[in-house]
MARBA-3410 file (N, C-alpha, C, O; in Angstrom, 1 decimal):
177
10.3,-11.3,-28.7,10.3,-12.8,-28.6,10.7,-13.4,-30.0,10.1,-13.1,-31.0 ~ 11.7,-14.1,-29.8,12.0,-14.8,-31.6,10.9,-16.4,-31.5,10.7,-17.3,-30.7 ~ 10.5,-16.0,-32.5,9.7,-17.1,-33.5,10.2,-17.1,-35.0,10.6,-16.2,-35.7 ~ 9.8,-18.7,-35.3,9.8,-18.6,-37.0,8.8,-19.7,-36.9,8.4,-20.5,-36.1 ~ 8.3,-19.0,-38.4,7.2,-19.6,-39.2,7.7,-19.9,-40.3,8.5,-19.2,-41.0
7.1,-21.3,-40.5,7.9,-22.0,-41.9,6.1,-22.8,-42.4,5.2,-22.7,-41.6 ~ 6.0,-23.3,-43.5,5.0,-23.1,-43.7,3.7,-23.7,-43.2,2.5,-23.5,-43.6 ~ 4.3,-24.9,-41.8,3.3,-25.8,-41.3,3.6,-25.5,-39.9,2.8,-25.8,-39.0 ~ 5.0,-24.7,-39.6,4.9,-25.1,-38.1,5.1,-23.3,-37.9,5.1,-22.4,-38.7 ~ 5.4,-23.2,-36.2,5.5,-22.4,-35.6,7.0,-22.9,-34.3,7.1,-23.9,-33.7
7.8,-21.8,-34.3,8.8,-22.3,-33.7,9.1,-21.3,-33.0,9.8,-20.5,-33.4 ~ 8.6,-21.3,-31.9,8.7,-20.0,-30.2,9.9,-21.0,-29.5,10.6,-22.0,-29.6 ~ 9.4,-19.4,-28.3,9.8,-19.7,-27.3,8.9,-20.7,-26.2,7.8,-20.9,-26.6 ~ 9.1,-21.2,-25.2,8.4,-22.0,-24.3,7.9,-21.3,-23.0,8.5,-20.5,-22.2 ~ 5.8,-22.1,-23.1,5.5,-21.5,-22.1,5.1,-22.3,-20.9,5.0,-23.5,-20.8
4.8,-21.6,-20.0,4.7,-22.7,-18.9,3.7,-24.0,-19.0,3.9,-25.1,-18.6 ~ 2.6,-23.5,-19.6,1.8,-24.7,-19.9,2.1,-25.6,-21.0,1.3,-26.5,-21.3 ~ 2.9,-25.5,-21.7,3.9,-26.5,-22.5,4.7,-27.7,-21.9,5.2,-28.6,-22.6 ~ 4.6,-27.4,-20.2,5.1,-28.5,-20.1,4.4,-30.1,-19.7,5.0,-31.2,-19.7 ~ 3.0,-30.0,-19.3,2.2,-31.2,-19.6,2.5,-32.1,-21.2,2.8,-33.3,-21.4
2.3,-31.0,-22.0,2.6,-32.2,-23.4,3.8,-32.1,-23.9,4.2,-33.0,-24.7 ~ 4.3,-31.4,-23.6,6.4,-32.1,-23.7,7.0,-33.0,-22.3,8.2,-33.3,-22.3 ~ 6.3,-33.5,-21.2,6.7,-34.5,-20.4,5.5,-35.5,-20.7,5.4,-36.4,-19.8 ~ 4.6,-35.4,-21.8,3.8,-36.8,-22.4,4.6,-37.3,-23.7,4.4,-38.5,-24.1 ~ 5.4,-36.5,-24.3,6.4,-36.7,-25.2,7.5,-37.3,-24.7,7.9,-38.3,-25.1
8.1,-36.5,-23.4,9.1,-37.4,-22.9,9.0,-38.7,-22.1,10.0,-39.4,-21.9 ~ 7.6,-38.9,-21.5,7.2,-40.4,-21.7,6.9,-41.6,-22.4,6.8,-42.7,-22.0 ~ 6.9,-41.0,-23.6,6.5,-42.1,-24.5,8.2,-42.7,-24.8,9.0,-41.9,-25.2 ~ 8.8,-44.1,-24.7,10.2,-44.5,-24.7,10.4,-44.0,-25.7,11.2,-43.2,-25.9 ~ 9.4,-44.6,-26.9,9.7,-44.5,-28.3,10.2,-42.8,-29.1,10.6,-42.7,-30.2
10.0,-41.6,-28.1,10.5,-40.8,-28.1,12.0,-40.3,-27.7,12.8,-39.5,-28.3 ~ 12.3,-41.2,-26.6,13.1,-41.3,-25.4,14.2,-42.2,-26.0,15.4,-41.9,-25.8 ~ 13.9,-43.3,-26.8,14.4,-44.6,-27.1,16.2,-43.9,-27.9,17.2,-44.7,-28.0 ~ 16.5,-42.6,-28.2,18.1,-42.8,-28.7,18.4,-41.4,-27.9,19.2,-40.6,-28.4 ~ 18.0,-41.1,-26.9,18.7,-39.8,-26.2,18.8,-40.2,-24.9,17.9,-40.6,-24.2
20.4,-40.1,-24.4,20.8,-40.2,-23.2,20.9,-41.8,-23.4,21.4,-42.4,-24.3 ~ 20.2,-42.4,-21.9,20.5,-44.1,-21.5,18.8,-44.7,-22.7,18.5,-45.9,-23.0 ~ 18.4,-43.8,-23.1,17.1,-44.4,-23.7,16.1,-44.4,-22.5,15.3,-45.3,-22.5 ~ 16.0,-43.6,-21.5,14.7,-43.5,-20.2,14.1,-42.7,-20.4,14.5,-41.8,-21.1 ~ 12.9,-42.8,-19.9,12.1,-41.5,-20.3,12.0,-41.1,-18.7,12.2,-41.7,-17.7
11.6,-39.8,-19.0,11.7,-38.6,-17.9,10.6,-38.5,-17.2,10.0,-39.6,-17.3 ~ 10.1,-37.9,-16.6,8.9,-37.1,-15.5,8.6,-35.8,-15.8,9.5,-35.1,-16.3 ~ 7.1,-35.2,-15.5,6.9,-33.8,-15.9,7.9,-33.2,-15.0,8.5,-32.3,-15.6 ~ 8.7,-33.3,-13.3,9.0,-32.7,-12.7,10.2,-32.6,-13.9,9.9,-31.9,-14.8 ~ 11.3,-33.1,-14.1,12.1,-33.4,-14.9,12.1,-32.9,-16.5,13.2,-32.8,-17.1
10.8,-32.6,-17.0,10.7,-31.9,-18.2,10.4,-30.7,-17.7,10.8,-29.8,-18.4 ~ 9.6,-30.1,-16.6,9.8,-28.9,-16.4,11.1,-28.2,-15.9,11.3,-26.9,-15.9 ~ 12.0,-29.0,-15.3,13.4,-28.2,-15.2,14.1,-28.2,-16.2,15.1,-27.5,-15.9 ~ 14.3,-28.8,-17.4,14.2,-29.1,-18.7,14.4,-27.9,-19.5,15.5,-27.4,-20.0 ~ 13.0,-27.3,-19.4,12.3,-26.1,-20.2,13.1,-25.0,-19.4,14.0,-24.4,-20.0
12.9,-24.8,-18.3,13.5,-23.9,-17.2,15.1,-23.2,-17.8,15.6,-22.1,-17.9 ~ 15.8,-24.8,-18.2,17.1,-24.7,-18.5,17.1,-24.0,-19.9,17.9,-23.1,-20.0 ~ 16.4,-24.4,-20.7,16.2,-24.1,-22.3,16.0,-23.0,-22.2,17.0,-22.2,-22.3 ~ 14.8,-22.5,-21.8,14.9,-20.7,-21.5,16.0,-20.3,-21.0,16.6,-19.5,-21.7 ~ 16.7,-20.6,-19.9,17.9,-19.7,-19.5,18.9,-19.9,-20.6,19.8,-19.0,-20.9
18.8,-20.8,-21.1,20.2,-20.9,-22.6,19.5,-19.4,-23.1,20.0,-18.3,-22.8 ~ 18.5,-19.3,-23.6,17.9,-18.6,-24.7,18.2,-17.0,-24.1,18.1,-16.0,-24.8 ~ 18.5,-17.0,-22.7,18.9,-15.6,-22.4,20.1,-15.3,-21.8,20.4,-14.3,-21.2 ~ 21.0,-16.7,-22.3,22.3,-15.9,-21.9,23.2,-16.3,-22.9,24.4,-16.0,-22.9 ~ 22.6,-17.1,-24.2,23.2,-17.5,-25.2,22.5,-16.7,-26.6,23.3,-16.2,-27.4
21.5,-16.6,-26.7,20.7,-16.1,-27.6,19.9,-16.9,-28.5,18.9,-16.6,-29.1 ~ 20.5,-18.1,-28.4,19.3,-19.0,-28.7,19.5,-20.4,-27.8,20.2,-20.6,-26.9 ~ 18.6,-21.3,-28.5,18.0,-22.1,-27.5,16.9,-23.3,-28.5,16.5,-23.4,-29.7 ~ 16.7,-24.2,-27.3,15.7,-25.2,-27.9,14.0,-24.3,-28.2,13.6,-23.4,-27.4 ~ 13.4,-24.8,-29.3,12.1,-23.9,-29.4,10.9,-24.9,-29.2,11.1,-26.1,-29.2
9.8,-24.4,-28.9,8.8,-25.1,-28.4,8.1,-25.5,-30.0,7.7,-24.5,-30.6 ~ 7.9,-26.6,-30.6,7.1,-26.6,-32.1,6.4,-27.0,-31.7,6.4,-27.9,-30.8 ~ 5.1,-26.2,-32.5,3.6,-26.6,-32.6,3.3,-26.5,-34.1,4.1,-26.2,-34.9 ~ 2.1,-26.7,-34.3,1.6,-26.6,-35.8,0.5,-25.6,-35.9,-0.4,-25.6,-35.1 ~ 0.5,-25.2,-36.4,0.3,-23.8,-37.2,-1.2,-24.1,-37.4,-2.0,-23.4,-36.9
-1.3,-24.6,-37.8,-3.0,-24.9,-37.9,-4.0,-25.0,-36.6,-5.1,-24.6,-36.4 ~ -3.1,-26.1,-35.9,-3.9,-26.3,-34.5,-3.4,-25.7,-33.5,-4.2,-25.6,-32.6 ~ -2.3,-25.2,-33.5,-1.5,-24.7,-32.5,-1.0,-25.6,-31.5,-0.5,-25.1,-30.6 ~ -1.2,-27.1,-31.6,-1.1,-28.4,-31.0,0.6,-28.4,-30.9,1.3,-28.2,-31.9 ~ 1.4,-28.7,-29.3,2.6,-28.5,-29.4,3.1,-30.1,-30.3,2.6,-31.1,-29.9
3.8,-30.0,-31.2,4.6,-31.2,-31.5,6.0,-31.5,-30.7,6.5,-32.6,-30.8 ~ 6.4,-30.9,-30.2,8.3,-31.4,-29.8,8.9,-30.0,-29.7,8.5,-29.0,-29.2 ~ 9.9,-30.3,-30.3,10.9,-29.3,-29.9,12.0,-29.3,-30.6,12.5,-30.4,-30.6 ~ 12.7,-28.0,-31.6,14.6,-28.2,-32.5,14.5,-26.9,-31.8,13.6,-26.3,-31.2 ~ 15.9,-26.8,-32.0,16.7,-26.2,-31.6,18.3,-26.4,-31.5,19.0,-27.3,-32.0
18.8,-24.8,-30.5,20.0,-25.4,-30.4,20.5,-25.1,-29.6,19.9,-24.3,-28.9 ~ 22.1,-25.6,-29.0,22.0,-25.5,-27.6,23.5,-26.0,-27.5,24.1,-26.8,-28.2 ~ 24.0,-25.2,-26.4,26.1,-25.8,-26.3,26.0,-27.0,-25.7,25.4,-26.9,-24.6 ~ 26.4,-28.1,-26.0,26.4,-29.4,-25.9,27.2,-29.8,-24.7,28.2,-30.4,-24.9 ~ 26.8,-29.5,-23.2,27.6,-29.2,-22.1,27.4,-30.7,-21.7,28.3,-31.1,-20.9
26.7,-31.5,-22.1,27.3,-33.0,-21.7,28.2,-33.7,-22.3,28.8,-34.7,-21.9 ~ 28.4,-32.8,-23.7,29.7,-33.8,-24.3,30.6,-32.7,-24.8,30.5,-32.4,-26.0 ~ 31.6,-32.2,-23.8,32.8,-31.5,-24.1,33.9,-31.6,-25.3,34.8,-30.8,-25.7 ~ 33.8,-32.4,-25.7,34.3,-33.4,-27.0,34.0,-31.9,-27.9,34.9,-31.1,-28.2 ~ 32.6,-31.6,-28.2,31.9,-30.7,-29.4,32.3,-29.1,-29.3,32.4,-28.3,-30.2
32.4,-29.0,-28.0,32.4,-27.3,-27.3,33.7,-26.7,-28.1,34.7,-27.4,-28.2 ~ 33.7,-25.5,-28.5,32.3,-24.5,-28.6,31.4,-24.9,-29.6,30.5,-24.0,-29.8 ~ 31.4,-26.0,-30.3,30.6,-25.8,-31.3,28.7,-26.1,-30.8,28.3,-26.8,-29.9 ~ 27.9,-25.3,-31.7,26.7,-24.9,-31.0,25.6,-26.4,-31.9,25.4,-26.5,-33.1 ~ 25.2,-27.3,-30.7,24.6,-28.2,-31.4,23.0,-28.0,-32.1,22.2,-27.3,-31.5
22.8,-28.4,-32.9,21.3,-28.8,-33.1,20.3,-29.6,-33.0,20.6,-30.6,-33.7 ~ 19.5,-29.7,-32.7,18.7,-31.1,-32.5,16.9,-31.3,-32.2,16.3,-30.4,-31.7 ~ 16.4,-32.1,-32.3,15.0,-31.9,-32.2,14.2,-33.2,-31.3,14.9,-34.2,-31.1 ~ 13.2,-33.4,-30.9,12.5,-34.1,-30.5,10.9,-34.1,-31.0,10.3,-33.0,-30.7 ~ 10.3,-34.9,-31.5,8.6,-34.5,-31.5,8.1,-35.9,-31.3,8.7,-37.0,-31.6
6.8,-35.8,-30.5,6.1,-36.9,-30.5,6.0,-38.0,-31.9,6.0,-37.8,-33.1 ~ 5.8,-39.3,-30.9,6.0,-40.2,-32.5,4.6,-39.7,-33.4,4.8,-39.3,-34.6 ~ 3.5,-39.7,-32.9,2.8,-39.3,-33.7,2.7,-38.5,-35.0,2.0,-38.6,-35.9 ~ 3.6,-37.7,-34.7,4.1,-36.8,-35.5,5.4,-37.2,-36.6,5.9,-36.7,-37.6 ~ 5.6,-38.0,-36.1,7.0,-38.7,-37.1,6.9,-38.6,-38.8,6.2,-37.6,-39.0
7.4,-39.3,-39.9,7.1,-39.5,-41.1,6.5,-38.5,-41.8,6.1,-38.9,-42.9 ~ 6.1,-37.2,-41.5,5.1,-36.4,-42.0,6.5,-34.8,-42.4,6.1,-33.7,-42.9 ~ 7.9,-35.0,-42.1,8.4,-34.4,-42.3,8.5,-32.9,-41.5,8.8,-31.8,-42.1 ~ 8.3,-32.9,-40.3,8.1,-32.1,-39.6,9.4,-31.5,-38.9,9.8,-30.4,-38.9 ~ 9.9,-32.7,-38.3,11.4,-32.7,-38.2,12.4,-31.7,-39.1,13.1,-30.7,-38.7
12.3,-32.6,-40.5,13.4,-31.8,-41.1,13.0,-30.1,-41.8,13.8,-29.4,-42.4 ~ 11.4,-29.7,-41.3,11.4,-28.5,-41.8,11.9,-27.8,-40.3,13.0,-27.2,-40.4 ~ 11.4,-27.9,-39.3,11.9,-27.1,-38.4,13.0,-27.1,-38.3,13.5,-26.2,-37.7 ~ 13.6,-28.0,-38.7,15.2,-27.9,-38.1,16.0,-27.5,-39.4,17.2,-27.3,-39.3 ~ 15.6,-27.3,-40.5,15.9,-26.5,-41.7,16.2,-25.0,-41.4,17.2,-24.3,-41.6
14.7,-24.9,-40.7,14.6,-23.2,-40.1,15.1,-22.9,-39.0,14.9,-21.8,-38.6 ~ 15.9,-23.9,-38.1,16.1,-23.3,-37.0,18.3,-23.6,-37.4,19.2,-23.1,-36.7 ~ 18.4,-24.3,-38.5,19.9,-24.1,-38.9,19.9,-22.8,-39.7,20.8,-22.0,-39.6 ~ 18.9,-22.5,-40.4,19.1,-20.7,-41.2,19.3,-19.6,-40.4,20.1,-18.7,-40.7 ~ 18.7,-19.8,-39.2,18.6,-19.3,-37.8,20.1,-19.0,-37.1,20.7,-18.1,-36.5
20.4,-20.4,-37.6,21.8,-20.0,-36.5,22.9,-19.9,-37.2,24.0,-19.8,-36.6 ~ 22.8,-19.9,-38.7,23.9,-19.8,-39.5,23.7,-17.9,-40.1,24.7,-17.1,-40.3 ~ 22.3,-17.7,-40.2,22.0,-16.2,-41.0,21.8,-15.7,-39.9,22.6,-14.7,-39.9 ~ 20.8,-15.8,-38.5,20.5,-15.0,-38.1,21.5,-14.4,-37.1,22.0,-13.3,-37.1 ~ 21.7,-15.6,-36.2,22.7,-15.6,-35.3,24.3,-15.6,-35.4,25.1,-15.4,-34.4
24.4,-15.7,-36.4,25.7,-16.0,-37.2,26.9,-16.5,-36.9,28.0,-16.0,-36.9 ~ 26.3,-17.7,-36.8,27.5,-19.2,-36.3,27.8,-19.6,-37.7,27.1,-19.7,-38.7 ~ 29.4,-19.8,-37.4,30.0,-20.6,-38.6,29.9,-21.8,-38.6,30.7,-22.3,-39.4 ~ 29.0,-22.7,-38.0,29.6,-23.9,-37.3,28.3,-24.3,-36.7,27.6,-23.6,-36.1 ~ 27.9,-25.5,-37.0,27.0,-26.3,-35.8,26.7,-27.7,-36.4,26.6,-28.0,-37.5
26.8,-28.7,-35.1,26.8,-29.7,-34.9,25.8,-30.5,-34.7,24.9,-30.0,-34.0 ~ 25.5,-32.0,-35.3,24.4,-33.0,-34.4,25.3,-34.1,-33.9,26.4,-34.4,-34.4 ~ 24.9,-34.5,-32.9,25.4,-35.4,-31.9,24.3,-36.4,-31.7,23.5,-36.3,-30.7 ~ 24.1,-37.2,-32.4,23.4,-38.5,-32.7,23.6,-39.7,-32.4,24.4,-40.4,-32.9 ~ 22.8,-39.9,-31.6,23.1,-41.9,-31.5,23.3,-42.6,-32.5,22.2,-42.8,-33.0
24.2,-43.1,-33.1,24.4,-44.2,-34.0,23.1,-45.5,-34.0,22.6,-46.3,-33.2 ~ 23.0,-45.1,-35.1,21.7,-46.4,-35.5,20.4,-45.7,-35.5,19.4,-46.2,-36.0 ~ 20.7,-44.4,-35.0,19.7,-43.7,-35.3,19.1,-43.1,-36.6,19.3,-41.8,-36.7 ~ 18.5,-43.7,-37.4,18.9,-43.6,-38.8,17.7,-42.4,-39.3,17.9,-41.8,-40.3 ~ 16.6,-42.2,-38.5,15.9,-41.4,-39.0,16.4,-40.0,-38.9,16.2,-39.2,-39.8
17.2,-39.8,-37.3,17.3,-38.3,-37.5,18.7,-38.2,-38.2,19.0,-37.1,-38.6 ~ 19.6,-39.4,-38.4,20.9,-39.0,-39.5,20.0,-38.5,-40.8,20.4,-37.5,-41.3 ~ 18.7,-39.3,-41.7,18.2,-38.7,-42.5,18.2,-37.1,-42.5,18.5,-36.4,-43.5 ~ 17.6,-36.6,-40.9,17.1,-35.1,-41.0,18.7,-34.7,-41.0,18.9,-33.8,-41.8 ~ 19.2,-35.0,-40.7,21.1,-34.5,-40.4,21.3,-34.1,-41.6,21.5,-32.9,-41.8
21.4,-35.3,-43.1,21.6,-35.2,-44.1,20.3,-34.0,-45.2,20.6,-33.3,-46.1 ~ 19.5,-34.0,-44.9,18.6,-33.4,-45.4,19.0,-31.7,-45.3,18.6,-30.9,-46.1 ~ 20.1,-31.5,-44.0,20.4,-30.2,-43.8,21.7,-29.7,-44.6,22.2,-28.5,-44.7 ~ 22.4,-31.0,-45.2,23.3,-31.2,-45.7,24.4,-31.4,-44.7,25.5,-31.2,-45.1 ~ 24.3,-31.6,-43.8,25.4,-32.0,-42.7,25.9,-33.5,-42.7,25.3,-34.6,-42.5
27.3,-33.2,-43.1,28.2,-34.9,-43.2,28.2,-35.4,-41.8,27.7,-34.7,-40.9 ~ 28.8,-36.8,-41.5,29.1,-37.2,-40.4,30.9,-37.0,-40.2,31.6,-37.1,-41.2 ~ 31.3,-36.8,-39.2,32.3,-36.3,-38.9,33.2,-37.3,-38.3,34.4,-37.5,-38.7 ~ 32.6,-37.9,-37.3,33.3,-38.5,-36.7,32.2,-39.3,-35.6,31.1,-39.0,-35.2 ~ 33.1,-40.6,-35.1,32.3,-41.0,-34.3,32.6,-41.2,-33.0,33.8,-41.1,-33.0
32.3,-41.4,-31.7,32.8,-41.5,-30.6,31.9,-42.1,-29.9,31.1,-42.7,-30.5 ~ 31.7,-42.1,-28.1,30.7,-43.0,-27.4,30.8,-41.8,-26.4,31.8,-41.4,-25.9 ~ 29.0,-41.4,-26.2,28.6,-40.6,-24.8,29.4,-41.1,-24.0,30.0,-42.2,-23.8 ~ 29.5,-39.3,-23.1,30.9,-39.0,-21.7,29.9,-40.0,-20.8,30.6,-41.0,-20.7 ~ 29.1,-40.3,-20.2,28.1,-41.0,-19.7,27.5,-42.3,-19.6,27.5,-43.1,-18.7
26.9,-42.2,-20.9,26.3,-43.8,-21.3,27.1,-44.5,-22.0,26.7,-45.6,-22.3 ~ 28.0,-44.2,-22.3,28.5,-45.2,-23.3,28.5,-45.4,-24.2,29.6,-45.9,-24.7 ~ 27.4,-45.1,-25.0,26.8,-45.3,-26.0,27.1,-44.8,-27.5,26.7,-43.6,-27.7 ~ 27.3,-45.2,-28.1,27.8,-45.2,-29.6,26.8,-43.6,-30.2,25.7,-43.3,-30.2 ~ 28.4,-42.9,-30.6,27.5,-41.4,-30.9,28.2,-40.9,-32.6,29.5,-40.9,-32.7
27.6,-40.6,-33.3,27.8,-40.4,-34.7,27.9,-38.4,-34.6,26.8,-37.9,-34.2 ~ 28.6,-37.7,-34.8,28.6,-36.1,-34.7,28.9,-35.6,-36.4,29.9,-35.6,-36.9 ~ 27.8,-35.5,-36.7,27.2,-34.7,-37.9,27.8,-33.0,-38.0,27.4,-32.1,-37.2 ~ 28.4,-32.8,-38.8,28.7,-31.4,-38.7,28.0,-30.6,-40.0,27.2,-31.2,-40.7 ~ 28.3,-29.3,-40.3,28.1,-28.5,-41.1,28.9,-26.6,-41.4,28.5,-25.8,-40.5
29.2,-26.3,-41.7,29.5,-24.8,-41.5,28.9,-24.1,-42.5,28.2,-24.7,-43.3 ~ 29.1,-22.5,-42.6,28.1,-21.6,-43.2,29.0,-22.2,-44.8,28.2,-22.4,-45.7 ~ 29.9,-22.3,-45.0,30.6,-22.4,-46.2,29.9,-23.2,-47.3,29.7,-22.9,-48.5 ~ 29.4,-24.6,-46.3,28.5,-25.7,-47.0,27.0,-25.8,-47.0,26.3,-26.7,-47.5 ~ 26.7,-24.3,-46.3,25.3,-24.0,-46.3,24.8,-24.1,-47.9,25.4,-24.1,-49.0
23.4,-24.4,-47.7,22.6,-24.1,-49.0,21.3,-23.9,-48.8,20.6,-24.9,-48.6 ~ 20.9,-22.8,-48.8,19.5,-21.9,-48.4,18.4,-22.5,-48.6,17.3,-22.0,-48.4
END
């Protein structure tokens, strides 16, 4: 089973009873508010969700991870990474990205998991290459984007919604450990 431990969180795989408080995450808008149309989902809906995430994780090798915190073992959200099959635009390149309850916001949680889960797929896994695909105006997670050292690349509008999308890149070249 891959996990990482970084020094507050814990970053597995997902279990079934994970999906009550990752479809109370995906209810809150304010979580919901820059991914996709901005709607929030249903547990039925976050549990085929997770379903999907595991199947990435076993025919890709990695995948979105379930974060909790290390002290409480309390789930926060979810980084990871995952082939960006809604927006062909990016493919092959392997995207990254995260989700955690607002509660959790400002406390920096975001940009460590997702610190550890780009070491992951640049050292462990060994991608030259990985991408964020971000809502424009989304300024907190362009913060975490930049924090991984990943520029913005280019801009375009979801195959879908329409919606104004900023794609953050990075490669192992511009890594810095």
């Amino acid at each position: 089973m891959t996990e990482i431990h970084t020094p507050r969180l814990l970053l597995r795989r997902w279990h079934e009873d994970d999906v009550p408080f990752m479809a109370e995450i995906n209810a809150d808008p304010r979580a919901r508010r820059w991914v996709g149309d901005g709607s929030v989902i249903d547990a039925d809906t976050t549990a085929e969700d997770i379903e999907r995430w595991e199947e990435e994780w076993d025919e890709e090798g990695f995948g979105l991870f379930a974060v909790e915190l290390l002290g409480s073992g309390e789930l926060i959200g979810f980084t990871g990474l995952s082939m960006a099959e809604f927006f062909p635009e990016v493919v092959p390149d392997v995207a990254i990205g995260w989700r955690l309850g607002p509660q959790f916001w400002g406390q920096g949680y975001a940009s460590e998991a997702a610190h550890a889960t780009l070491e992951f797929a640049l050292q462990d896994r060994g991608l030259d290459r990985v991408v964020a695909v971000l809502r424009t105006g989304d300024t907190a997670s362009a913060n975490v984007a930049r924090k991984l050292g990943m520029a913005p690349e280019r801009e375009t509008d979801h195959p879908a919604h329409g919606v104004p999308l900023t794609v953050h890149a990075i490669d192992l070249t511009e890594y810095q450990a």
